[in-house]
N, CA, C, O and CB atoms as a CASP TS submission, in Angstrom:
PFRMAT TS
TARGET T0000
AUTHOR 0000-0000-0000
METHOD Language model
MODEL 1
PARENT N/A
ATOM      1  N   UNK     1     -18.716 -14.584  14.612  1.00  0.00           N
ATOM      2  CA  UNK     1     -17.948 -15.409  13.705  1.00  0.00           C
ATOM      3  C   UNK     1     -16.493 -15.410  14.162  1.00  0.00           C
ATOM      4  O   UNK     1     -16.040 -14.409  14.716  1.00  0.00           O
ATOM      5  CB  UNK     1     -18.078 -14.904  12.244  1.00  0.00           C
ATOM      6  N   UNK     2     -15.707 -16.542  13.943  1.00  0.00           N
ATOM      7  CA  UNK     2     -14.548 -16.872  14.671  1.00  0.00           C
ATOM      8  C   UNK     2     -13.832 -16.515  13.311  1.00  0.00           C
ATOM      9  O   UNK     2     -14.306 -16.491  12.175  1.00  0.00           O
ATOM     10  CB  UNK     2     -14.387 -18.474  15.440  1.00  0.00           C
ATOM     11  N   UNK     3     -12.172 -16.164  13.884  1.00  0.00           N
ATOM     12  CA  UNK     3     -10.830 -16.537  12.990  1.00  0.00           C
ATOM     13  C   UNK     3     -10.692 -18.237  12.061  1.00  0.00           C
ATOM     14  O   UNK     3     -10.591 -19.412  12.415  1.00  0.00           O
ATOM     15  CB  UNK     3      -9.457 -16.484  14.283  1.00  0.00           C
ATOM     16  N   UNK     4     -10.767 -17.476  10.708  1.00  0.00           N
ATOM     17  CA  UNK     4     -10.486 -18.515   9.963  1.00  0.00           C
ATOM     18  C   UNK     4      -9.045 -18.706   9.698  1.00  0.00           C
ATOM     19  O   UNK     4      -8.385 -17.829   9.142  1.00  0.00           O
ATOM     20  CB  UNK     4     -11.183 -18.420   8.842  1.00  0.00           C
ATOM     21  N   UNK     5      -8.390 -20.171  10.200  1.00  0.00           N
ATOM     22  CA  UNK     5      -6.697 -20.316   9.808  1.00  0.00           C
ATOM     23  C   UNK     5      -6.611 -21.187   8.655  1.00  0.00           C
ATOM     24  O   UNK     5      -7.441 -22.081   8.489  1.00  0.00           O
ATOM     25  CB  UNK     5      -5.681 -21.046  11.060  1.00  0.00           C
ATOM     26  N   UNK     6      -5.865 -21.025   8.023  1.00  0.00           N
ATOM     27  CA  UNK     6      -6.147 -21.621   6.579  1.00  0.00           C
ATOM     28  C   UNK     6      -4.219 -22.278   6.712  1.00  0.00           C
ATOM     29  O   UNK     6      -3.245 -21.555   6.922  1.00  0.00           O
ATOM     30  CB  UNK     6      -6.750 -20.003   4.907  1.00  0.00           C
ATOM     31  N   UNK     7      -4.212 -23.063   6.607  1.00  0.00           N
ATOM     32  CA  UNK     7      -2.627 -23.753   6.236  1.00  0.00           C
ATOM     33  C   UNK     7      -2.154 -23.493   4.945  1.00  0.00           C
ATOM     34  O   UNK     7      -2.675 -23.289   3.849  1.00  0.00           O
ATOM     35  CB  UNK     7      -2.557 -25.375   6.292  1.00  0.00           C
ATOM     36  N   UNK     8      -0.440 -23.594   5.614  1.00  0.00           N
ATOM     37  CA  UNK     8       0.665 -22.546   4.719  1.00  0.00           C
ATOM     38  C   UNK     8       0.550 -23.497   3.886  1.00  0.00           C
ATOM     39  O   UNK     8       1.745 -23.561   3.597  1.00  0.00           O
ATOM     40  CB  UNK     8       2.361 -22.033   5.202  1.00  0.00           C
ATOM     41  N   UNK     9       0.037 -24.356   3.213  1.00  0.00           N
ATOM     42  CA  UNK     9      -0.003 -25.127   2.343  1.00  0.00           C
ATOM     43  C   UNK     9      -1.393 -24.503   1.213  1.00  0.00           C
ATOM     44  O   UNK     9      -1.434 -24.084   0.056  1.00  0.00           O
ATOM     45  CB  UNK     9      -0.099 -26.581   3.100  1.00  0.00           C
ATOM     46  N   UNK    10      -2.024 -24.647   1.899  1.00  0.00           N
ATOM     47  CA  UNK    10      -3.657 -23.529   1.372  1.00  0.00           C
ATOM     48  C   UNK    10      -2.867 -21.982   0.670  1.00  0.00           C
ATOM     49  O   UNK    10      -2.886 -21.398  -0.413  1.00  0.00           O
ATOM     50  CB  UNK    10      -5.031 -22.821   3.440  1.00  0.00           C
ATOM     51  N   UNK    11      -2.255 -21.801   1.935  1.00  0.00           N
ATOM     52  CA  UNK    11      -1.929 -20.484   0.933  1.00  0.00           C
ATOM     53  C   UNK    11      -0.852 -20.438   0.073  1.00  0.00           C
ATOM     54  O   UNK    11      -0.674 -19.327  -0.428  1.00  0.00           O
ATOM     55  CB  UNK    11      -1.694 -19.295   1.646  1.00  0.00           C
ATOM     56  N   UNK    12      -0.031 -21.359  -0.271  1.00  0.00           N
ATOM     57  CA  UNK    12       0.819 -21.216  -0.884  1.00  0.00           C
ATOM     58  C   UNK    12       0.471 -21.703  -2.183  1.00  0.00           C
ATOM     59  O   UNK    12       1.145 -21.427  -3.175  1.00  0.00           O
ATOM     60  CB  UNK    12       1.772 -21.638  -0.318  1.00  0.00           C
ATOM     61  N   UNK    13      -0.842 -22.617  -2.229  1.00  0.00           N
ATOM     62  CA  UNK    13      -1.550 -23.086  -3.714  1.00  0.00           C
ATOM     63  C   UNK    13      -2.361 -21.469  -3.602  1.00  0.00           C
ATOM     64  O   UNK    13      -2.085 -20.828  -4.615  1.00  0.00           O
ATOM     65  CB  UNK    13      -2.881 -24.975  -3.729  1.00  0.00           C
ATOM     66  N   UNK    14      -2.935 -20.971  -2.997  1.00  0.00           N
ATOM     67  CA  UNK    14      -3.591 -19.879  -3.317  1.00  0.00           C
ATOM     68  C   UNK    14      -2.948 -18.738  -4.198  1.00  0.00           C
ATOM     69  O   UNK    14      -3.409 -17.952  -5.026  1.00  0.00           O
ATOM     70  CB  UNK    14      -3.963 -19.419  -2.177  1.00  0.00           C
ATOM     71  N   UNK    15      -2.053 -18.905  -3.828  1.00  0.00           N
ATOM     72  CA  UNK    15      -0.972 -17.454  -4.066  1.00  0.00           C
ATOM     73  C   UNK    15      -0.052 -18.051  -5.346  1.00  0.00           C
ATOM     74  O   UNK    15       0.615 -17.291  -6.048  1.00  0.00           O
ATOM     75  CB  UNK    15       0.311 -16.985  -2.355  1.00  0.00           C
ATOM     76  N   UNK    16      -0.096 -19.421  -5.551  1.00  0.00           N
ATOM     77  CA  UNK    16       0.409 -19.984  -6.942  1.00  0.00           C
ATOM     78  C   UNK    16      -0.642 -19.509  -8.079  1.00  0.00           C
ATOM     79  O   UNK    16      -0.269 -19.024  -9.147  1.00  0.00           O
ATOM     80  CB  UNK    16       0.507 -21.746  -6.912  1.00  0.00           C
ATOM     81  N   UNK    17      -2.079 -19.717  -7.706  1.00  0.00           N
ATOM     82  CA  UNK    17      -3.253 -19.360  -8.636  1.00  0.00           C
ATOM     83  C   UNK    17      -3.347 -17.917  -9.599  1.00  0.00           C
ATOM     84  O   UNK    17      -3.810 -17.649 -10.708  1.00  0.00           O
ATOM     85  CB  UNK    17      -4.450 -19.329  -7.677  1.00  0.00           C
ATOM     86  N   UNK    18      -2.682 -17.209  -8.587  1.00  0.00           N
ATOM     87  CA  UNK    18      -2.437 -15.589  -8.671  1.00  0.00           C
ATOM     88  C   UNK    18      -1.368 -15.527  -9.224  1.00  0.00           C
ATOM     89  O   UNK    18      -1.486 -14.792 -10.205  1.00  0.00           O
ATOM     90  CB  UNK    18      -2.356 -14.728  -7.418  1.00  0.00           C
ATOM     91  N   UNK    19      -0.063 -16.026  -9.093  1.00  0.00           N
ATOM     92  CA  UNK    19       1.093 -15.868  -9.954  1.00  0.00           C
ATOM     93  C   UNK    19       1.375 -16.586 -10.597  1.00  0.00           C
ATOM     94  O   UNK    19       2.302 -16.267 -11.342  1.00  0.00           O
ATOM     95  CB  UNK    19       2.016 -15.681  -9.585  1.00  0.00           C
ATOM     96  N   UNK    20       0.914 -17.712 -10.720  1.00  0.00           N
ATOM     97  CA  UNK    20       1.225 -18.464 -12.277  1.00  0.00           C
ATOM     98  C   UNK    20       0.575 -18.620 -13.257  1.00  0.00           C
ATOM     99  O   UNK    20       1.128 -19.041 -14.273  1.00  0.00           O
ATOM    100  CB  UNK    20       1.467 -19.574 -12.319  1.00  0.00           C
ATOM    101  N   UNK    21      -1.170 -18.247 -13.240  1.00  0.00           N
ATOM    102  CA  UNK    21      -2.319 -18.005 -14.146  1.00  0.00           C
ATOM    103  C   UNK    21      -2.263 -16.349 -14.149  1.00  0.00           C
ATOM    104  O   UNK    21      -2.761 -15.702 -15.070  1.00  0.00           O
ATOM    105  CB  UNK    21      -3.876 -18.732 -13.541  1.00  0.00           C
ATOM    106  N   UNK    22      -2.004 -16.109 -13.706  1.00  0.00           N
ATOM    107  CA  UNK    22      -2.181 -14.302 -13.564  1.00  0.00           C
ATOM    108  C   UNK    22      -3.189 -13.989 -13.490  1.00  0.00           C
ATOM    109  O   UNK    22      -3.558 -13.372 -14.489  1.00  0.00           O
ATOM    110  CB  UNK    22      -1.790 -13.370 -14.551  1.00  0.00           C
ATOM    111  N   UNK    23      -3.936 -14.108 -12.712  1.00  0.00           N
ATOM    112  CA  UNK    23      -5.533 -14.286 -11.720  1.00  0.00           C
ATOM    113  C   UNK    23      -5.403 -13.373 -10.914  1.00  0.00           C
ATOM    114  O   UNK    23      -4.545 -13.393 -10.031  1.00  0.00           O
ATOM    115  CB  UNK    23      -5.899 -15.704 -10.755  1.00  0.00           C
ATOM    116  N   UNK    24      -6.380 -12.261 -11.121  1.00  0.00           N
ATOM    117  CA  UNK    24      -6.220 -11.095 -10.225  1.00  0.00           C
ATOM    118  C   UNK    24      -6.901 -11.537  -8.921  1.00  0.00           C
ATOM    119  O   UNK    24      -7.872 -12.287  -9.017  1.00  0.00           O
ATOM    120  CB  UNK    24      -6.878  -9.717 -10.844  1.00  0.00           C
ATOM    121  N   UNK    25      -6.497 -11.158  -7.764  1.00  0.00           N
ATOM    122  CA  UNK    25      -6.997 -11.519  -6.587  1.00  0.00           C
ATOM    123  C   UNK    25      -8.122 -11.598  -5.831  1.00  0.00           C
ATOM    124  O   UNK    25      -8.472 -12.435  -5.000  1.00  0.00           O
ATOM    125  CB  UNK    25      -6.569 -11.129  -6.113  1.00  0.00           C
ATOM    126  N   UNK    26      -8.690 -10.512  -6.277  1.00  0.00           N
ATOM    127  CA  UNK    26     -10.150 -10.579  -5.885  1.00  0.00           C
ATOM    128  C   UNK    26     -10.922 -11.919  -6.420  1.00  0.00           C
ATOM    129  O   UNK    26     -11.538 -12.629  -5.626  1.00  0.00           O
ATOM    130  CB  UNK    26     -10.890  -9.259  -6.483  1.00  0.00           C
ATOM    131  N   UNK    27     -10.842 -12.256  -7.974  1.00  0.00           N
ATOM    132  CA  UNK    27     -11.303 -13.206  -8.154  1.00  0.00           C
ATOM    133  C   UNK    27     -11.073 -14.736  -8.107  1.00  0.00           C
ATOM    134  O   UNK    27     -11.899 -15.562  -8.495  1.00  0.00           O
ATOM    135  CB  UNK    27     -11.504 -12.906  -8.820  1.00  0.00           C
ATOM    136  N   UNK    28      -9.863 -15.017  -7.591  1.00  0.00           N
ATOM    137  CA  UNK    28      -9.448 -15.933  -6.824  1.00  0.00           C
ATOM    138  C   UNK    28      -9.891 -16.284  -5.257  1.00  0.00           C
ATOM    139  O   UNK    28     -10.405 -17.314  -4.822  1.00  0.00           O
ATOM    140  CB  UNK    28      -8.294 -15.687  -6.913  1.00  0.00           C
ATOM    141  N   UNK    29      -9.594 -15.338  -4.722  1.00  0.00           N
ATOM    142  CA  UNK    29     -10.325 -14.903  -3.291  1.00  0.00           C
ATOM    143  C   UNK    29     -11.657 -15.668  -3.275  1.00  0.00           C
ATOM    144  O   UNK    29     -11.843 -16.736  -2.692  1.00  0.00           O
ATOM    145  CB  UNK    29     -10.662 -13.140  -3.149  1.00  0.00           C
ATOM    146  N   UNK    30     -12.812 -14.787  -4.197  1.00  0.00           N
ATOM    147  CA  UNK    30     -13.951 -15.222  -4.346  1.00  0.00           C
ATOM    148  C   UNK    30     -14.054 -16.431  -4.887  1.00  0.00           C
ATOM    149  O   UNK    30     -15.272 -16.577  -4.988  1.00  0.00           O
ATOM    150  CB  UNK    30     -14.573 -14.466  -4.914  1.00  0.00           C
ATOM    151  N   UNK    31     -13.212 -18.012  -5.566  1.00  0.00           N
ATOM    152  CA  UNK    31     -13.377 -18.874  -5.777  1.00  0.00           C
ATOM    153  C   UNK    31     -13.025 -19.407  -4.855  1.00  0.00           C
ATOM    154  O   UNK    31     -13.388 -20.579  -4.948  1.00  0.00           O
ATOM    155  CB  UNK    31     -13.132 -19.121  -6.623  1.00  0.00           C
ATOM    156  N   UNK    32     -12.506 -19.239  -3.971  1.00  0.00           N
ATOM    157  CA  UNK    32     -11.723 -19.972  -2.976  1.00  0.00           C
ATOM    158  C   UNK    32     -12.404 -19.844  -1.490  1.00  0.00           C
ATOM    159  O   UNK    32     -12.276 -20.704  -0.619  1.00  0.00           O
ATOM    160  CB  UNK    32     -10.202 -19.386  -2.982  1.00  0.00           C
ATOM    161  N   UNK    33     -13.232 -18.494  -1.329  1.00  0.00           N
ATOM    162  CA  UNK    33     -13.457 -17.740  -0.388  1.00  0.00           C
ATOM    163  C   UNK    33     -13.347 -17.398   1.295  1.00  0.00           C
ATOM    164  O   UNK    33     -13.909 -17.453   2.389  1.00  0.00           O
ATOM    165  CB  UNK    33     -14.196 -17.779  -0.670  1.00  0.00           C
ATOM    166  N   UNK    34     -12.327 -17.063   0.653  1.00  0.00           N
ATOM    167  CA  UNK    34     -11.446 -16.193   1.360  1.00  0.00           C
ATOM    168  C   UNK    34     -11.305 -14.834   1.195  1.00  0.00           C
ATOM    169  O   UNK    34     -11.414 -14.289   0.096  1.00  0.00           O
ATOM    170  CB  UNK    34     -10.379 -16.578   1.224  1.00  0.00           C
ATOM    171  N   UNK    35     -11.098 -14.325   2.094  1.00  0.00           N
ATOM    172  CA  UNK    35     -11.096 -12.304   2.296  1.00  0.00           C
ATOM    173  C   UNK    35     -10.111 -12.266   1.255  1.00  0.00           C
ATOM    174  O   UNK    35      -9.145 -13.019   1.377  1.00  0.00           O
ATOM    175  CB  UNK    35     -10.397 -11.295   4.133  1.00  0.00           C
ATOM    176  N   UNK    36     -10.193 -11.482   0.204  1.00  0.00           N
ATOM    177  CA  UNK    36      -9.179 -11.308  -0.749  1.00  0.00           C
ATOM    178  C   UNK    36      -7.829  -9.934   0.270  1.00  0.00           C
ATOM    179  O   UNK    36      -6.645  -9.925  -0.068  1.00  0.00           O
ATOM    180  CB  UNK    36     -10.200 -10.600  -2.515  1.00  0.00           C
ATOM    181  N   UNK    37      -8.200  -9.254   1.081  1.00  0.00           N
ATOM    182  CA  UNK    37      -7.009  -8.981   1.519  1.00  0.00           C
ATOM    183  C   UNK    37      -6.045  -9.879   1.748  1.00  0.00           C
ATOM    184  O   UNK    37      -4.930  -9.915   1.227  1.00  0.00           O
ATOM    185  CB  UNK    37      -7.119  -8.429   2.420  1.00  0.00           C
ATOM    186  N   UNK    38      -6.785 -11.047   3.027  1.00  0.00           N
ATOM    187  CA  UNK    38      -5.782 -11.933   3.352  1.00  0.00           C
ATOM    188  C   UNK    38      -4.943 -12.543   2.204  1.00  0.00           C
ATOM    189  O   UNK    38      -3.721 -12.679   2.263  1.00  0.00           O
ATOM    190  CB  UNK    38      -6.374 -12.936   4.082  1.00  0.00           C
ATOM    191  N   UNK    39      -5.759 -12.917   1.098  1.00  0.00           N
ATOM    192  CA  UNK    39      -5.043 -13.790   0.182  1.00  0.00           C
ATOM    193  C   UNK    39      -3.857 -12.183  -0.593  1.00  0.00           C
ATOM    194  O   UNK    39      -2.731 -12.403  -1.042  1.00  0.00           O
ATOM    195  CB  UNK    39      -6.530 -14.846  -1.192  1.00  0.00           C
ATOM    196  N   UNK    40      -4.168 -11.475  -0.576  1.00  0.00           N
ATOM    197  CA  UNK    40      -3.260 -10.368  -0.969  1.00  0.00           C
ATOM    198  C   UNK    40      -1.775 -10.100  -0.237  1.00  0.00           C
ATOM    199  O   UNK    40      -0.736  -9.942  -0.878  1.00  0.00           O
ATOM    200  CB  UNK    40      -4.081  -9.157  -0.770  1.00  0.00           C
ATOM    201  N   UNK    41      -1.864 -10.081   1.125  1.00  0.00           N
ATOM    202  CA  UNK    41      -0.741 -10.195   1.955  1.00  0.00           C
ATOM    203  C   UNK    41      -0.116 -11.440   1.931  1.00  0.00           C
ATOM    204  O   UNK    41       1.111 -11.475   1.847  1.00  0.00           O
ATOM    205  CB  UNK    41      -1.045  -9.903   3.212  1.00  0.00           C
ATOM    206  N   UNK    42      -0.888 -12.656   2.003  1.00  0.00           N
ATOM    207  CA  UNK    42      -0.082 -13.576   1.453  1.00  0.00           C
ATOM    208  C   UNK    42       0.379 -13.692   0.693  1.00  0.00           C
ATOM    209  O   UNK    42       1.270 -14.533   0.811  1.00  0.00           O
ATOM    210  CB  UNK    42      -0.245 -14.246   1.360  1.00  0.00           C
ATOM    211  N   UNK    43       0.257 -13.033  -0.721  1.00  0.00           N
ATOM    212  CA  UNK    43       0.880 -12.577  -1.787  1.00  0.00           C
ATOM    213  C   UNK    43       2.043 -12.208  -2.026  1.00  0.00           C
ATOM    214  O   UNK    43       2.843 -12.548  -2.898  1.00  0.00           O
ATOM    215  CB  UNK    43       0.438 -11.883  -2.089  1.00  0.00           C
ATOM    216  N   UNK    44       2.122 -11.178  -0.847  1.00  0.00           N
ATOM    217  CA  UNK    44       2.997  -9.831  -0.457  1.00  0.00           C
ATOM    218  C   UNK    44       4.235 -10.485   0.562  1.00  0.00           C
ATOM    219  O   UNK    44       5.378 -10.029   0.556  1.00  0.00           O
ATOM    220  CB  UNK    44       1.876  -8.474   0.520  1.00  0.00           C
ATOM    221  N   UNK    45       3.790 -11.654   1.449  1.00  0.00           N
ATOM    222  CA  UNK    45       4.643 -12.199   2.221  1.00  0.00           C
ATOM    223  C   UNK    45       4.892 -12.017   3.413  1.00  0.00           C
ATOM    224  O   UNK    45       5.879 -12.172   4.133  1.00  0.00           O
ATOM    225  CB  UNK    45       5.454 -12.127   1.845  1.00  0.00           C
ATOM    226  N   UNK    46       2.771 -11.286   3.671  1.00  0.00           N
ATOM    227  CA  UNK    46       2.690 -10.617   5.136  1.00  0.00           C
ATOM    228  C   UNK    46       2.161 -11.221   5.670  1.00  0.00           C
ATOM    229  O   UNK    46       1.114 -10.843   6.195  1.00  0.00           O
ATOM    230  CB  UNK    46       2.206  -9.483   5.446  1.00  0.00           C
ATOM    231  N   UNK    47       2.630 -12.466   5.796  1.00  0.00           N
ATOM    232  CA  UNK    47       1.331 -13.394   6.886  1.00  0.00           C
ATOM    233  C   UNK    47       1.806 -12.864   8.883  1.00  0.00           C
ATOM    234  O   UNK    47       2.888 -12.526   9.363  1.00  0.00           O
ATOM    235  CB  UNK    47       1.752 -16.022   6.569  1.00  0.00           C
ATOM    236  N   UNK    48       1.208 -12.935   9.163  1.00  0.00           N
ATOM    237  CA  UNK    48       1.047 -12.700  11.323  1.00  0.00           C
ATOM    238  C   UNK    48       2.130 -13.033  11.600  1.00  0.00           C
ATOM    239  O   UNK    48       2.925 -12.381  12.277  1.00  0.00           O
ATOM    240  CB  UNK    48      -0.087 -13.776  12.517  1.00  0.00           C
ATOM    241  N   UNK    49       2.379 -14.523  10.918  1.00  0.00           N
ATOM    242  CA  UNK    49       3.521 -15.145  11.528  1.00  0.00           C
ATOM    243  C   UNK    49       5.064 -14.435  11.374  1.00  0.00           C
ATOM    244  O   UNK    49       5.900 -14.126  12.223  1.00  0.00           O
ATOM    245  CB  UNK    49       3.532 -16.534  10.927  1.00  0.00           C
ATOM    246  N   UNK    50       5.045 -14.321   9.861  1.00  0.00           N
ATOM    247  CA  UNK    50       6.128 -13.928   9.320  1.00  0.00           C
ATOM    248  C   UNK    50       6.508 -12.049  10.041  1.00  0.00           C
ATOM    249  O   UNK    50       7.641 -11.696  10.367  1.00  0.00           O
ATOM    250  CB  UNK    50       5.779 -14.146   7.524  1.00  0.00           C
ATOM    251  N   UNK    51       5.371 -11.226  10.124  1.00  0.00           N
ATOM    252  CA  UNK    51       5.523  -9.839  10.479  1.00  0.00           C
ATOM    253  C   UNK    51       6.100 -10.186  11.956  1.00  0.00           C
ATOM    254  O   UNK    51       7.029  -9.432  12.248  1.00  0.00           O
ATOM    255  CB  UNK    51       4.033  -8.853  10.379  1.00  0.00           C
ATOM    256  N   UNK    52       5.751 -11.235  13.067  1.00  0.00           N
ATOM    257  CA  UNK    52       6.252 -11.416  14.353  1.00  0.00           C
ATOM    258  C   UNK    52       8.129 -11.808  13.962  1.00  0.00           C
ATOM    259  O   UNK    52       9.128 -11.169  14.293  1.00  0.00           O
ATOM    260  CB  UNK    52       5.187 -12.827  15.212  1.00  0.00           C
ATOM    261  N   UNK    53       8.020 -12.981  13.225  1.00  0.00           N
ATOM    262  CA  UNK    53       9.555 -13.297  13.209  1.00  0.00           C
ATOM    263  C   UNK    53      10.413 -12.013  12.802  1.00  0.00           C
ATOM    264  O   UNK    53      11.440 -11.773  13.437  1.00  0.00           O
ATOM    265  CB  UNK    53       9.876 -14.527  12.114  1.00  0.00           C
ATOM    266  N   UNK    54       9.956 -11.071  11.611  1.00  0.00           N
ATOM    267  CA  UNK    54      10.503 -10.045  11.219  1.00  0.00           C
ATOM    268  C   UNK    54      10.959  -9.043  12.771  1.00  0.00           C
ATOM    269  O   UNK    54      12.117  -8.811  13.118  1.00  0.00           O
ATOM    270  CB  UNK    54       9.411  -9.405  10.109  1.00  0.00           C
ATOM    271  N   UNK    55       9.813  -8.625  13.434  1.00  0.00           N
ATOM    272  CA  UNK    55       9.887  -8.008  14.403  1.00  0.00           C
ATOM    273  C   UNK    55      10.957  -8.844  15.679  1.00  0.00           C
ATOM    274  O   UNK    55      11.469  -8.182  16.582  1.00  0.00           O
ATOM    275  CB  UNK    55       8.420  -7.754  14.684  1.00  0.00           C
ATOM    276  N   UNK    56      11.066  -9.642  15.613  1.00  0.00           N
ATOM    277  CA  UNK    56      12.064 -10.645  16.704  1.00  0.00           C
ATOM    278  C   UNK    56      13.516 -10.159  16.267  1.00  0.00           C
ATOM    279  O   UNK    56      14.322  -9.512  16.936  1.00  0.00           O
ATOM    280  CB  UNK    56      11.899 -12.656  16.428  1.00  0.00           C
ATOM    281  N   UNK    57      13.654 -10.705  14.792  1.00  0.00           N
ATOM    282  CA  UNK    57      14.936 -10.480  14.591  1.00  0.00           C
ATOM    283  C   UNK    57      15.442  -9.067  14.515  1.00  0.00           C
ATOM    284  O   UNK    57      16.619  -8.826  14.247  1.00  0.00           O
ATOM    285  CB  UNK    57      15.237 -11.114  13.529  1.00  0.00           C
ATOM    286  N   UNK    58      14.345  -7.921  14.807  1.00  0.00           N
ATOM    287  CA  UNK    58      15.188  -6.446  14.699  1.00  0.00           C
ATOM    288  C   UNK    58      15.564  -6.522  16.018  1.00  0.00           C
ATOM    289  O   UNK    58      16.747  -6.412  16.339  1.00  0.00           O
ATOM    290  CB  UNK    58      14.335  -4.896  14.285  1.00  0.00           C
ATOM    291  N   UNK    59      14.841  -6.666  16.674  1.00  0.00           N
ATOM    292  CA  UNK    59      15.739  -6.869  17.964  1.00  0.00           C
ATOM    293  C   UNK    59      16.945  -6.551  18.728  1.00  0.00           C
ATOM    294  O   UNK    59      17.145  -7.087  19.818  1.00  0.00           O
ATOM    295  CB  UNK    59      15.928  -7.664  17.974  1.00  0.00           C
TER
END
């Protein structure tokens, strides 16, 4: 099974579901389905992308 990429648009309605209904994650995850970690770090504001730019700018 391959990497699923889901657009910052996907996750940013995902992660609205969770903070503006107050929808605990797991069960969002599972409506949506998606790995509820991933949707958790997106939460958190840990997407791949963002931990690389972080790491650039310590630099």
């Amino acid at each position: 099974m391959g990497t699923v990429r889901y657009s910052g648009e996907f996750k940013r309605d995902a992660v609205a579901l969770v903070e503006s209904i107050g929808r605990r994650i797991p069960s969002v995850a599972r409506e949506l389905g998606v790995n509820p970690e991933s949707l958790r770090q997106w939460s958190h504001g840990r997407t791949p992308s963002r931990l690389r730019v972080r790491a650039v700018r310590a630099r």
